[in-house]
N, CA, C and O of each residue as an XYZ file, in Angstrom:
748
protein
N       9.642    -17.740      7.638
C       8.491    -17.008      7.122
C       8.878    -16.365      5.793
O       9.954    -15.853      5.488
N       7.834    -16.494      5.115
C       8.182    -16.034      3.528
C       7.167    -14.950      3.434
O       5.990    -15.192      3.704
N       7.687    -13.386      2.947
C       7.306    -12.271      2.267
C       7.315    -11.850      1.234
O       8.276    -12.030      0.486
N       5.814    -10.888      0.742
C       5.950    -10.892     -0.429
C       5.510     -9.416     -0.603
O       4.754     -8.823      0.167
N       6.238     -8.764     -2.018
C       5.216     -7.423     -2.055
C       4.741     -7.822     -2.658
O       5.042     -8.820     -3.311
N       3.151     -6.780     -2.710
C       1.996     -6.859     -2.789
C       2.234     -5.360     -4.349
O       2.865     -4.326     -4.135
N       1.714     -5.608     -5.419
C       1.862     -4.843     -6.080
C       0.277     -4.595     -7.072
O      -0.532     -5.521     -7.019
N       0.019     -3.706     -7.683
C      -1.070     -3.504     -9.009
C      -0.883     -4.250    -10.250
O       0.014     -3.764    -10.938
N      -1.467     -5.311    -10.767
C      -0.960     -6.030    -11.523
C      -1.342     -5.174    -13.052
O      -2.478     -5.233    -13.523
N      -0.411     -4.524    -13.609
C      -0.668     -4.441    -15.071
C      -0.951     -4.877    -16.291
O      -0.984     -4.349    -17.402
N      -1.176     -6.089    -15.817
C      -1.101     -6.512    -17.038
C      -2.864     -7.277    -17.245
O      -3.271     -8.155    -18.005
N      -3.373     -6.667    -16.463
C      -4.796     -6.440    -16.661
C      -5.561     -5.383    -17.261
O      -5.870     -4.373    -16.629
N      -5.859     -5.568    -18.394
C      -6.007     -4.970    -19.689
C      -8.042     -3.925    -19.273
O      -9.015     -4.345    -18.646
N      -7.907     -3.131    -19.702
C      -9.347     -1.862    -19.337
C      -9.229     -1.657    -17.969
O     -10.272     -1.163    -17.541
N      -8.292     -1.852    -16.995
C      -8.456     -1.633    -15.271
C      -8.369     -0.041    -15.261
O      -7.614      0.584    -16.006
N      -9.308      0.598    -14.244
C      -9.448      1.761    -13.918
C      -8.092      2.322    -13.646
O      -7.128      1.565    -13.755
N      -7.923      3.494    -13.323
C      -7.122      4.446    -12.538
C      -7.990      5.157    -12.048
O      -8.972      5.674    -12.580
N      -7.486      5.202    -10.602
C      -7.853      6.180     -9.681
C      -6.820      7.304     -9.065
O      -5.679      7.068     -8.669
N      -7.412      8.446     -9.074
C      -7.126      9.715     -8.742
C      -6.914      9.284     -7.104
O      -7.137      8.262     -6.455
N      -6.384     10.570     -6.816
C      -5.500     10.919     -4.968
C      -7.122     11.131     -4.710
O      -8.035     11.317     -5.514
N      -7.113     11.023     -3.187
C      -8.612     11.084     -2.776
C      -8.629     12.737     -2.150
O      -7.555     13.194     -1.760
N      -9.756     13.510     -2.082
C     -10.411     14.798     -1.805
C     -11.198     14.688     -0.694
O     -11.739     13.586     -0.596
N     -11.493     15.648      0.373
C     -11.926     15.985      0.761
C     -13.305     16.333      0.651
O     -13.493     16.532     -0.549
N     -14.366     16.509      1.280
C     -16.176     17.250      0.956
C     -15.910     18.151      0.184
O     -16.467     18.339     -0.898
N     -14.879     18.914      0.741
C     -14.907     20.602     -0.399
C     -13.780     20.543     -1.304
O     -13.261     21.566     -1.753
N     -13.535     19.818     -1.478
C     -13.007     18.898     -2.936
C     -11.180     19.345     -2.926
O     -10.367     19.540     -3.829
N     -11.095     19.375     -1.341
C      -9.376     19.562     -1.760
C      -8.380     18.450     -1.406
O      -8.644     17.751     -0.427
N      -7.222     18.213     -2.133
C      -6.463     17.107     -1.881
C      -6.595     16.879     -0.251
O      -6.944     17.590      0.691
N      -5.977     15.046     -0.458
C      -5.758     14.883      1.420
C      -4.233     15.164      1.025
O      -3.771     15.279     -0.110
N      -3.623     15.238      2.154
C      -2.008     15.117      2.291
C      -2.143     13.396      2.291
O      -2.689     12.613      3.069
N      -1.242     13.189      0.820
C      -1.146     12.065      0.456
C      -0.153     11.059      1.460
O      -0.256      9.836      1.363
N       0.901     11.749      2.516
C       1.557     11.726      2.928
C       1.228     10.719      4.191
O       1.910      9.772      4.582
N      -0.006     11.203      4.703
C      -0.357     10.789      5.889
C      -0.384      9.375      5.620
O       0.386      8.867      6.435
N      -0.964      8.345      4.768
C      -0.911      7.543      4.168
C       0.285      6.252      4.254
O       0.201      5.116      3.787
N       0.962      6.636      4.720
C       2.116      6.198      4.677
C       2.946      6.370      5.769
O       4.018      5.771      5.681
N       2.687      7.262      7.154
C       3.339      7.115      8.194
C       3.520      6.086      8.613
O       4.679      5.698      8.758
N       2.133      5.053      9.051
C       1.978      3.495     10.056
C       1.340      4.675     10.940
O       1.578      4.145     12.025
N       0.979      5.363     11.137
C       0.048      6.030     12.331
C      -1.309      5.486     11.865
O      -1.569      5.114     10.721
N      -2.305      5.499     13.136
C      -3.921      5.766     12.612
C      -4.530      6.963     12.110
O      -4.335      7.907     12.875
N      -5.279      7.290     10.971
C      -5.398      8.433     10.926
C      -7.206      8.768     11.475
O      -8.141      8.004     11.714
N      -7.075     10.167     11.504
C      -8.870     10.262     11.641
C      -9.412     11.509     10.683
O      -9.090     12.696     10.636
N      -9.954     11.064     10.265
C     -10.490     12.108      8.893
C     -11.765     12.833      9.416
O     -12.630     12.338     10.138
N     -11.724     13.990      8.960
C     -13.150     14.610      9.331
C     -14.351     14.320      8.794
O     -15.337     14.625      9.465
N     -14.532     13.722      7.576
C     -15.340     13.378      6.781
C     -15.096     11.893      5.948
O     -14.265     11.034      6.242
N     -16.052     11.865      4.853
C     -15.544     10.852      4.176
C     -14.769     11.114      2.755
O     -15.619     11.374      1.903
N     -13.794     11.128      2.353
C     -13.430     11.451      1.268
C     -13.685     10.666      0.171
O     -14.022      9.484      0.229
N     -13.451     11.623     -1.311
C     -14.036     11.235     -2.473
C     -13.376     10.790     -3.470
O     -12.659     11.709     -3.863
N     -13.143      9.315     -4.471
C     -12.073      9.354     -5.158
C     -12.869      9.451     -6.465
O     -13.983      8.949     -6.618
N     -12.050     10.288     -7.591
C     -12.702     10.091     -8.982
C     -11.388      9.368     -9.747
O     -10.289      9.172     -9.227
N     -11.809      9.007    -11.183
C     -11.235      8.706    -11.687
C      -9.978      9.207    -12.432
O      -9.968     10.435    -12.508
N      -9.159      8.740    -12.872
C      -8.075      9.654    -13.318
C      -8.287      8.839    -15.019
O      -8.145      9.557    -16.009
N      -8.631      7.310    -15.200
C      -9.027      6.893    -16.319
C     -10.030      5.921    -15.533
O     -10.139      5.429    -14.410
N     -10.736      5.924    -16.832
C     -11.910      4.966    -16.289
C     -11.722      3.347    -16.670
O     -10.528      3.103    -16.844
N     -12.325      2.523    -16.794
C     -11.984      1.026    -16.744
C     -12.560      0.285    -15.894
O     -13.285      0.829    -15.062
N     -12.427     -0.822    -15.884
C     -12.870     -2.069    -14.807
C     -12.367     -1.721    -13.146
O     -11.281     -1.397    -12.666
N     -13.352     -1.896    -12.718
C     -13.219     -1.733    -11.309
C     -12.629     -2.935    -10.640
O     -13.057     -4.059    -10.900
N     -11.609     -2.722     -9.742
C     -10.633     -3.850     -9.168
C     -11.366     -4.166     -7.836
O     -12.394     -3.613     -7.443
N     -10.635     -5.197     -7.173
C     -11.040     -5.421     -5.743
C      -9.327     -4.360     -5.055
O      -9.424     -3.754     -3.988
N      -8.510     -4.344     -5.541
C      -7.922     -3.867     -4.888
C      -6.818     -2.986     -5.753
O      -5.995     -3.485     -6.521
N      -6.926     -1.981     -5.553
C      -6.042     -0.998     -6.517
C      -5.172      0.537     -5.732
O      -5.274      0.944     -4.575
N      -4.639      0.902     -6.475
C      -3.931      1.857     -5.559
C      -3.789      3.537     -6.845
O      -3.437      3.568     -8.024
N      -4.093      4.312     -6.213
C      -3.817      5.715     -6.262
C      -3.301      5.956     -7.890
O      -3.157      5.048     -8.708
N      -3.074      7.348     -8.128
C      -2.160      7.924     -8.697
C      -0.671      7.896     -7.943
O       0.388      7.614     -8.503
N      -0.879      8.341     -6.213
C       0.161      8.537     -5.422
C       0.539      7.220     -4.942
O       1.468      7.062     -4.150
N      -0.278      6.120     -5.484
C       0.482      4.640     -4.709
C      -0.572      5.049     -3.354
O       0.073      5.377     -2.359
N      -1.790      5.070     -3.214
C      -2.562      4.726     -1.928
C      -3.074      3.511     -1.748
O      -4.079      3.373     -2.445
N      -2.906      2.893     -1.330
C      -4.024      1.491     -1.325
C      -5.690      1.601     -0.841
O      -6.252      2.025      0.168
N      -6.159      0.969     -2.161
C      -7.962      1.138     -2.292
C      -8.397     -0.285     -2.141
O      -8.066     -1.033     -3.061
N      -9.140     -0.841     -1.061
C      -9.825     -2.158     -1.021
C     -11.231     -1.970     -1.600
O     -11.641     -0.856     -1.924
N     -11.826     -2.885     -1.701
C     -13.090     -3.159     -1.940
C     -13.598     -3.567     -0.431
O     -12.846     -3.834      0.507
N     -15.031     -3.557     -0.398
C     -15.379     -4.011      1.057
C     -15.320     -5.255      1.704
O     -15.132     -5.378      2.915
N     -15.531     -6.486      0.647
C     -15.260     -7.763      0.452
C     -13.793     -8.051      0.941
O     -13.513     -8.982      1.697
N     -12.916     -7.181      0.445
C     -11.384     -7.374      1.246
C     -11.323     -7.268      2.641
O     -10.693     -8.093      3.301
N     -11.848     -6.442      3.089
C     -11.782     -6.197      4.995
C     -12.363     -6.865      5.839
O     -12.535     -6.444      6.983
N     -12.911     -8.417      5.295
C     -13.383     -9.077      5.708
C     -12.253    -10.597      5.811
O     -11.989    -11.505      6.599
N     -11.971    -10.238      4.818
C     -10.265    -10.824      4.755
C      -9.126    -10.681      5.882
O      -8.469    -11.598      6.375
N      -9.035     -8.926      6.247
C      -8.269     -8.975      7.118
C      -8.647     -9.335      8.458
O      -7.956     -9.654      9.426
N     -10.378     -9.170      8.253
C     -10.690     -9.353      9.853
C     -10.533    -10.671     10.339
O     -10.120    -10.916     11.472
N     -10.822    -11.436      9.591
C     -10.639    -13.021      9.826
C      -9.501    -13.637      9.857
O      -9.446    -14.866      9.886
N      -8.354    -12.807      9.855
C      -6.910    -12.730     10.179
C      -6.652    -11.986     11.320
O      -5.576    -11.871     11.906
N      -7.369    -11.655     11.498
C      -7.161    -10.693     13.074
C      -6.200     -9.733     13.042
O      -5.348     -9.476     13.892
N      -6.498     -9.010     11.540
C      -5.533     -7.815     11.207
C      -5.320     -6.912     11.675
O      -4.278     -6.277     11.511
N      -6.634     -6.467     12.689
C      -7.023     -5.204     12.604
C      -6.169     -4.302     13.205
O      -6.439     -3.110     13.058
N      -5.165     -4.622     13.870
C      -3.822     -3.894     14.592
C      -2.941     -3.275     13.837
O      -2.346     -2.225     14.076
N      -2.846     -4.316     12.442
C      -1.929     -3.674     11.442
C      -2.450     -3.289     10.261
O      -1.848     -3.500      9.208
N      -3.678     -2.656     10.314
C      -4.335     -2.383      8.920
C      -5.378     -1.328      9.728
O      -5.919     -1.417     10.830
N      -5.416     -0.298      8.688
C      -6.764      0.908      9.374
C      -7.659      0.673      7.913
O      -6.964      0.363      6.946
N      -8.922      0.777      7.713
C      -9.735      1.085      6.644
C     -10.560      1.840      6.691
O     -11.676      1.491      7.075
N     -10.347      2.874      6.392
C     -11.135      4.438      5.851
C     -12.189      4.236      5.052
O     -11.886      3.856      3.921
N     -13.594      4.399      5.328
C     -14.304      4.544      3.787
C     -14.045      5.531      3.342
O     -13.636      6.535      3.924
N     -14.392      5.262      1.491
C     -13.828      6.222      0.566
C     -14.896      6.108     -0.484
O     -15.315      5.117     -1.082
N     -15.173      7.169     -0.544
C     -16.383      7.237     -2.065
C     -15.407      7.348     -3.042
O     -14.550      8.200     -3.272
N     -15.828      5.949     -3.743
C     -15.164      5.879     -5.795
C     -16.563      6.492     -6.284
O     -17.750      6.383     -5.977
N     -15.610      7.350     -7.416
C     -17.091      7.702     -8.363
C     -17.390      6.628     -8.991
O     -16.675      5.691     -9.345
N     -18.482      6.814     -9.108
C     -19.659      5.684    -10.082
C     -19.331      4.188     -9.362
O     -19.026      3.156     -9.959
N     -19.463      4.348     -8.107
C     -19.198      2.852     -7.321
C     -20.474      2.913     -5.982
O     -20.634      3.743     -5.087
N     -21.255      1.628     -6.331
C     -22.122      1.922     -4.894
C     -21.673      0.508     -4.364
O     -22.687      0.000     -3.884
N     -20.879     -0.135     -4.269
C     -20.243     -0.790     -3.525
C     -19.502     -0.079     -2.315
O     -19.418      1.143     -2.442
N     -18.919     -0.652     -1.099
C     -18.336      0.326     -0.182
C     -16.711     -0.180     -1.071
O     -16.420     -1.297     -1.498
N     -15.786      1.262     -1.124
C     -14.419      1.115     -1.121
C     -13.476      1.785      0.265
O     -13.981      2.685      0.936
N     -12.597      1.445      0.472
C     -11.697      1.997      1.707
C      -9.937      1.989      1.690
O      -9.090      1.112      1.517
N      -9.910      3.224      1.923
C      -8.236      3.290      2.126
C      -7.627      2.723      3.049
O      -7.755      3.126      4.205
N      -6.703      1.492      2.680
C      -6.002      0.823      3.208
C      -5.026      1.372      4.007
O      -3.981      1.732      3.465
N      -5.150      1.486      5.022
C      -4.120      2.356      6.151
C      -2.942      1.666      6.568
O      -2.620      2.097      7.675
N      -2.342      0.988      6.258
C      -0.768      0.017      6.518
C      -0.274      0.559      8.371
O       0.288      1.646      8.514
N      -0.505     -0.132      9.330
C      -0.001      0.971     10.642
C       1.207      0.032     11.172
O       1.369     -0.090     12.386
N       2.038     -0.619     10.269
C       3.376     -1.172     10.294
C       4.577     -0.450      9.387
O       4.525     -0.316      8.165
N       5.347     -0.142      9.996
C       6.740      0.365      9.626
C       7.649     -0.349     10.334
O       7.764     -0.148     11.543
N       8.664     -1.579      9.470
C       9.222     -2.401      9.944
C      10.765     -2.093      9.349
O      10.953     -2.504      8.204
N      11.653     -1.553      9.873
C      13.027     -1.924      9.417
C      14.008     -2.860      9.170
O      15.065     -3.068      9.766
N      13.355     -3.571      7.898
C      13.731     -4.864      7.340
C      14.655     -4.905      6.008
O      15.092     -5.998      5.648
N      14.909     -3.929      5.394
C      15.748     -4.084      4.165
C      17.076     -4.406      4.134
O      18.066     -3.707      4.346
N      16.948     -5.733      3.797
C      18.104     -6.037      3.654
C      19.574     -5.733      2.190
O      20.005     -6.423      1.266
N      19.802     -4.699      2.591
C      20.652     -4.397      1.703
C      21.924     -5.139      0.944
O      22.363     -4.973     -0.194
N      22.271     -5.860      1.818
C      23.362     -6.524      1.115
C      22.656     -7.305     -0.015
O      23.003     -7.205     -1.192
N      21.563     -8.152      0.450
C      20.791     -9.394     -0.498
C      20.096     -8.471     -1.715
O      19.854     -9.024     -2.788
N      19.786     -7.063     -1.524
C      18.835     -6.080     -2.545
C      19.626     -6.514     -4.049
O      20.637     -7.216     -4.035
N      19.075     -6.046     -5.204
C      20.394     -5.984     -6.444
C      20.924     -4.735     -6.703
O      21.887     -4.474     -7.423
N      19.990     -3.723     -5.846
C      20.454     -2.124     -5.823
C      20.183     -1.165     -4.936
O      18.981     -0.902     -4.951
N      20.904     -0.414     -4.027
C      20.516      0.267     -2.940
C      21.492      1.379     -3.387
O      22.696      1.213     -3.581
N      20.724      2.680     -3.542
C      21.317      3.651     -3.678
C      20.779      4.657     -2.547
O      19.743      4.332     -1.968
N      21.426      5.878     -2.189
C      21.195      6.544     -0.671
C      21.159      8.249     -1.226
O      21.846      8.724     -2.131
N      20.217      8.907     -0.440
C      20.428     10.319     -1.024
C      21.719     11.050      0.029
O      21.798     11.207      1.247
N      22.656     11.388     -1.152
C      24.170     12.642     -0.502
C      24.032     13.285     -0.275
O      22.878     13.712     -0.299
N      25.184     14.106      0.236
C      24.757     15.356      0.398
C      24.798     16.084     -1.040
O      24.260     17.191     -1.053
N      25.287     15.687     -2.102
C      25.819     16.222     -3.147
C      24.241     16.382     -4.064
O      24.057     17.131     -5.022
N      23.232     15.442     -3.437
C      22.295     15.492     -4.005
C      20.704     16.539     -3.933
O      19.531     16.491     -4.301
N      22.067     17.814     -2.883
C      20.649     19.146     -2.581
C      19.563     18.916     -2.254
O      18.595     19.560     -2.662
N      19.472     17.581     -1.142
C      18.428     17.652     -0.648
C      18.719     17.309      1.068
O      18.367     16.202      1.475
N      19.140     17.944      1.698
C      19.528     17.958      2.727
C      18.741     17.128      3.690
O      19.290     16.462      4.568
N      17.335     17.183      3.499
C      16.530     16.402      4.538
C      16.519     14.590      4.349
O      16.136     13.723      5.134
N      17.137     14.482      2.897
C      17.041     13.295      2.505
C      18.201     12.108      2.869
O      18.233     10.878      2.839
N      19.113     13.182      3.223
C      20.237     12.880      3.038
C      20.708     11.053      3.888
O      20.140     11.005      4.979
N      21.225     10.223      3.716
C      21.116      8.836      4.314
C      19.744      7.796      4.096
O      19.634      6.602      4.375
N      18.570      8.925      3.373
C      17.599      7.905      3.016
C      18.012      7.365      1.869
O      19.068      7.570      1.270
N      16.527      6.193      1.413
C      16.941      5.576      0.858
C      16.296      6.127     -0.938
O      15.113      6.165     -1.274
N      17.498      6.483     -1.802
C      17.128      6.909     -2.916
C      16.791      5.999     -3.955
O      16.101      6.341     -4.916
N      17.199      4.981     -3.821
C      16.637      3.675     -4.582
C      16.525      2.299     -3.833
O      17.031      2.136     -2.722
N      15.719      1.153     -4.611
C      15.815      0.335     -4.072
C      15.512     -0.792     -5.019
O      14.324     -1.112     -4.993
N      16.388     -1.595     -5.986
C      15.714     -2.394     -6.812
C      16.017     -3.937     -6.593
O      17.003     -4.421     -6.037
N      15.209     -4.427     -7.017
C      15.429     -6.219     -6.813
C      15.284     -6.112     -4.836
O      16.284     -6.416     -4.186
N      14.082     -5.702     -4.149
C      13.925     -5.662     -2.752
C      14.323     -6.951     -2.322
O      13.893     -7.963     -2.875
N      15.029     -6.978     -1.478
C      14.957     -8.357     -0.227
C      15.096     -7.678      1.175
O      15.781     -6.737      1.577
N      13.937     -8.740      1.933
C      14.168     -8.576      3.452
C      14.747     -9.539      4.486
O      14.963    -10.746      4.376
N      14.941     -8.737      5.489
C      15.276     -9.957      6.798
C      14.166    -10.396      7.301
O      13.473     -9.745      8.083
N      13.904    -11.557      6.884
C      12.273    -11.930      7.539
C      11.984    -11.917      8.666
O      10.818    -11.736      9.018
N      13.171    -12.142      9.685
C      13.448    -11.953     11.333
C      13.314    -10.539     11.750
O      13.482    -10.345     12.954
N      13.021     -9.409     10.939
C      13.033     -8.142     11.971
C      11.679     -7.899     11.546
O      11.145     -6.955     12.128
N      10.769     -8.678     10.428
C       9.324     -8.484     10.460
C       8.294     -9.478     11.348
O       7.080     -9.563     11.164
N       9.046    -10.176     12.312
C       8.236    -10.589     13.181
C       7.034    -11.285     12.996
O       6.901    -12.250     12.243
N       6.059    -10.727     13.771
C       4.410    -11.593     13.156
C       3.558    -10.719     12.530
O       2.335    -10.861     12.493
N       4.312     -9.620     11.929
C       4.082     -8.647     10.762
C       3.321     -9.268      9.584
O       4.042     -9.913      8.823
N       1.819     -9.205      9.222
C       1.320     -9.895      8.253
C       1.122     -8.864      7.335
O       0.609     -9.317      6.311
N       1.313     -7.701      7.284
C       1.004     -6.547      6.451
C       1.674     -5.166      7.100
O       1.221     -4.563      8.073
N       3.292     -4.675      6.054
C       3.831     -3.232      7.002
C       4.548     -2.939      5.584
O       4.517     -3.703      4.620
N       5.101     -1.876      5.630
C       5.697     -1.083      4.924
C       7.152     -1.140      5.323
O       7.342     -0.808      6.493
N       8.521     -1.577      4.445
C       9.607     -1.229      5.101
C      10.162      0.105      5.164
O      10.431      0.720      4.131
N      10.350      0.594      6.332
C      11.040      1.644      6.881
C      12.512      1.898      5.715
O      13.474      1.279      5.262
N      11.844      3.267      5.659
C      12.664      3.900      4.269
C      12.560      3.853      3.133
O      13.350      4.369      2.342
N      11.086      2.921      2.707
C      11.207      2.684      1.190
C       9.394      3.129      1.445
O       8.949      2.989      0.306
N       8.555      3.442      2.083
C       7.308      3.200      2.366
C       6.566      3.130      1.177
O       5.431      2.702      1.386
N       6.816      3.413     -0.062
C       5.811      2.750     -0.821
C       5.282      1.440     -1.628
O       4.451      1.226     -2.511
N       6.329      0.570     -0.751
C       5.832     -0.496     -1.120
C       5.161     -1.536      0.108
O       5.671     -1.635      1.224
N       4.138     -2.153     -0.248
C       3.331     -2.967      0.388
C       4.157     -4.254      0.666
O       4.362     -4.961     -0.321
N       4.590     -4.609      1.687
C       4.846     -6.495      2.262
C       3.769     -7.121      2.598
O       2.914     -6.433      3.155
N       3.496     -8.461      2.395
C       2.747     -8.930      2.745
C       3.249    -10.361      3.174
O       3.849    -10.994      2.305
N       3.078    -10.943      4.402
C       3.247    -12.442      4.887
C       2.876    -13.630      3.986
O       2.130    -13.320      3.057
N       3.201    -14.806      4.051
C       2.528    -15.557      2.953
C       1.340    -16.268      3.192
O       0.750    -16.929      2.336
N       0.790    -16.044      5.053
C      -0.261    -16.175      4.939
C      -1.506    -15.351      4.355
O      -2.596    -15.783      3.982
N      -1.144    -14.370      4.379
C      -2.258    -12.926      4.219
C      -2.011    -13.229      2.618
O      -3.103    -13.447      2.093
N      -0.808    -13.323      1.571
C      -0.981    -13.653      0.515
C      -1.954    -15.150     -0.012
O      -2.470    -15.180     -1.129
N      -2.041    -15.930      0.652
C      -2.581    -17.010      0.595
C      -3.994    -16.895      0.870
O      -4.765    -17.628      0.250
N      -4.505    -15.936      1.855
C      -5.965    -15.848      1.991
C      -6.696    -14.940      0.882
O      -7.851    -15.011      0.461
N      -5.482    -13.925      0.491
C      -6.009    -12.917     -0.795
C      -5.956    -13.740     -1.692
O      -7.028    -13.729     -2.297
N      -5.160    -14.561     -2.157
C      -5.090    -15.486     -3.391
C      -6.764    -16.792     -3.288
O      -7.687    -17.150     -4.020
N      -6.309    -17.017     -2.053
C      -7.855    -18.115     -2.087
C      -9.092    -17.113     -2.376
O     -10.116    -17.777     -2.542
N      -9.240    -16.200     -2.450
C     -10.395    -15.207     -2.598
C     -10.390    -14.576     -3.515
O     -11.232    -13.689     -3.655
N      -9.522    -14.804     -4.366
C      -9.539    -14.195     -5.953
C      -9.718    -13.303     -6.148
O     -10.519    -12.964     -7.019
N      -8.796    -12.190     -5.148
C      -9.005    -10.907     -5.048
C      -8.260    -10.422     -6.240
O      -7.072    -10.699     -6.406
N      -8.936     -9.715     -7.056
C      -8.429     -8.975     -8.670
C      -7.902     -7.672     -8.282
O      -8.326     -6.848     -7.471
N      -6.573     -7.672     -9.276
C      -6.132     -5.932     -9.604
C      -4.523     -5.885     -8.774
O      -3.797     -4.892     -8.775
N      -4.148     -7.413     -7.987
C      -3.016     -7.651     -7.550
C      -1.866     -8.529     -8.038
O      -2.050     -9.344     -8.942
N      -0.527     -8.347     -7.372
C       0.501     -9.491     -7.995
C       1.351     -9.710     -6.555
O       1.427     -9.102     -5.487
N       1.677    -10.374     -6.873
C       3.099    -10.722     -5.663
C       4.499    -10.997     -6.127
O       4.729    -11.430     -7.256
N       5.279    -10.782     -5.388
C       6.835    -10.631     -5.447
C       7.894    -11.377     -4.163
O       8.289    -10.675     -3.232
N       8.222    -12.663     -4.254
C       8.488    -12.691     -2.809
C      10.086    -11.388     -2.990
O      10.706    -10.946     -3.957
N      10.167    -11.228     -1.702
C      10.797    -10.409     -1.024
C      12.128    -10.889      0.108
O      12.723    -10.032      0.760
């Protein structure tokens, strides 16, 4: 099985930025939650504005690295029979009457393969952050063990969570659908 991250492609020229998403009474979410692999449940629907304005993507992510689908995407995962490893939140974009939704990732897979990486650096103790200490402080040129992600079509590796994996089928159904505002990386 071949993996890939799933990244914001830059090099798409007027694409929006979007702001961390708010609450009704307009206060940050804990960006955090985002990124456990738990389900979350929101009290409301939250609101995203822009941070720059631009072309609206099918799939884009945060200031904080959140993942934002379009509604057209979750139709994607359903027909993959995602729905175990993916939560989707609606989310009001300003100046969007299309539906958008926060991509909820509810996979945390401990797959990094460090030896194959080109750089794995770890937080010390020397580095005053005590809670950090044995995580992972860098991670460049990613590779995984494709054997500890299983039939994982969409998870986050454990210790690095902000980056998106994706299977090469789930890349293959986003690619046949010409979903805009993405890139891939195998992994």
């Amino acid at each position: 099985m071949r993996y890939h991250e799933l990244f914001f492609d830059s090099r798409i020229r007027d694409q929006w930025v979007l702001a961390d998403p708010i609450d009704e009474h307009g206060e940050e979410l804990d960006p955090w939650q985002f990124f456990s692999g738990h389900p979350i449940e929101l009290a409301g629907t939250p609101r995203i504005s822009l941070a720059a304005p631009g072309r609206a993507l099918d799939f884009s992510f945060t200031t904080l690295s959140i993942p934002v689908a379009h509604g057209r995407i979750v139709s994607i995962f359903e027909r993959l029979g995602l729905q175990q490893q993916i939560q989707f939140l609606p989310v009001e974009v300003a100046d969007q009457k299309e539906p958008y939704f926060i991509a909820n990732v509810l996979r945390i897979i401990h797959c990094i393969d460090d030896a194959r990486c080109e750089r794995v650096e770890y937080w010390r103790p020397e580095d005053r952050a005590p809670d950090r200490v044995g995580d992972y402080r860098l991670v460049k040129g990613l590779r995984i063990d494709p054997y500890q992600a299983g039939d994982a079509d969409i998870f986050r590796p454990r210790g690095w969570s902000s980056v998106l994996l994706v299977s090469e089928r789930l890349k293959r159904a986003l690619e046949d659908r010409q979903v805009g505002g993405i890139r891939f990386t195998e992994v």
